[in-house]
C-alpha positions in Angstrom: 92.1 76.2 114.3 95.4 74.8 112.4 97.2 76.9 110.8 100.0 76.6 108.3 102.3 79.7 107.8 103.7 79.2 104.7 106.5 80.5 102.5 107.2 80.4 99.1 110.1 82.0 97.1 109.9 81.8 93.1 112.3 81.5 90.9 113.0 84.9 89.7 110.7 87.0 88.0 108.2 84.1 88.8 106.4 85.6 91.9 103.5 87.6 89.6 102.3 84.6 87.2 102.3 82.3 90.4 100.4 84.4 92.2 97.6 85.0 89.1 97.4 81.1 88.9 97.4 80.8 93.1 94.8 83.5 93.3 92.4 82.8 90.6 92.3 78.4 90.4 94.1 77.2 94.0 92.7 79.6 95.7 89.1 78.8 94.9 89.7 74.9 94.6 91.3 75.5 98.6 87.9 77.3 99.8 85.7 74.5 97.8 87.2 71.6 100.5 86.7 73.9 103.4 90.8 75.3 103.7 90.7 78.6 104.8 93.5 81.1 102.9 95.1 84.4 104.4 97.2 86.4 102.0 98.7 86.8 100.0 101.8 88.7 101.7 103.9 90.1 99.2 107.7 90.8 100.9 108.7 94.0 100.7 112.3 92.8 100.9 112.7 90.1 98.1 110.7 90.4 95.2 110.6 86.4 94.6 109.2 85.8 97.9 105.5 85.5 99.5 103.3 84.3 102.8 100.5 83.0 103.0 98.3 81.3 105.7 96.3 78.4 105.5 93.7 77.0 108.0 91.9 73.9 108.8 89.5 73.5 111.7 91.6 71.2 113.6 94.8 68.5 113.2 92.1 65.5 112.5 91.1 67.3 109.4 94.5 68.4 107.7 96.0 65.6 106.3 92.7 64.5 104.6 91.6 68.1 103.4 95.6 68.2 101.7 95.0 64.8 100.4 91.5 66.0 98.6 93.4 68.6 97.2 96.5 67.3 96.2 95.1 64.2 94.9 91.9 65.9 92.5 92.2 67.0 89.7 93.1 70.2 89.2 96.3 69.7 91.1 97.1 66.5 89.6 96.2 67.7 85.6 96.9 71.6 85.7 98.7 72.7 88.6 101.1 71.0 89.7 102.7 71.4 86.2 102.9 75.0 85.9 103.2 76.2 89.5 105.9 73.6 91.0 108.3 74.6 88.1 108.2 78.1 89.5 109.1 77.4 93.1 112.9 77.7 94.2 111.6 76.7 97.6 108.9 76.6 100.3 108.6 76.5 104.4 106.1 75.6 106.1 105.3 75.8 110.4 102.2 74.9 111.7 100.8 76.3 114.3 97.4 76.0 116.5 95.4 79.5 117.0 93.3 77.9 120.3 91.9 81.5 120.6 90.6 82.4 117.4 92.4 85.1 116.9 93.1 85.0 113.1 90.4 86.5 111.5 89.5 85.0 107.8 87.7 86.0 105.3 
C-alpha cells in the first residue's frame, strides 16, 4: 500500500471547523473512490496543526484516485472554497507500507 502522511496547519483558530467539514464530507467522498483515511491526529503541541494518513492500494492507482477526487464535484463546488482558505500550509511524504502493517479502518 501507498501511503501519504500528511500535514496540515490552519490558520488560527481554524483547526475545529476544518476538521467538522474534513470529517463529515471529504472524508466520506475519500472512502466512496476507494482512499483509505487514518486520523485524524490532533498535535498536542500546536493547536492549528493536524495528521492524517491517506492510503491507496498501490502508486498505479494514486494519481487517478486524486484526480477523481479533486476533479468531482464536491471538491470543485463546495470544498475547495471553504477548506483551502483555512490552510496556512500542508506537507506531504509518501511512503510504501510493503508489509501491511498500517491497520485501517
Amino acid at each position: 500500500m501507498i501511503i501519504e502522511m500528511r500535514t496540515y496547519k490552519t490558520k488560527p483558530g481554524c483547526r475545529s471547523e476544518f476538521l467538522h467539514l474534513f470529517r463529515s464530507k471529504s472524508m466520506p467522498a475519500h472512502a466512496e473512490i476507494g482512499m483509505k483515511i487514518l486520523g485524524p491526529f490532533l498535535s498536542v503541541e500546536d493547536g492549528d496543526t493536524f495528521f492524517f494518513m491517506r492510503g491507496f492500494p498501490d502508486l498505479a492507482s494514486r494519481e487517478p484516485m486524486k484526480a477523481k477526487f479533486y476533479q468531482g464535484d464536491l471538491w470543485k463546488s463546495k470544498l475547495e472554497s471553504l477548506l483551502l482558505p483555512m490552510l496556512d500550509k500542508y506537507e506531504v511524504v509518501l511512503v510504501d507500507d510493503p508489509d501491511g502493517l498500517v491497520q485501517w479502518k
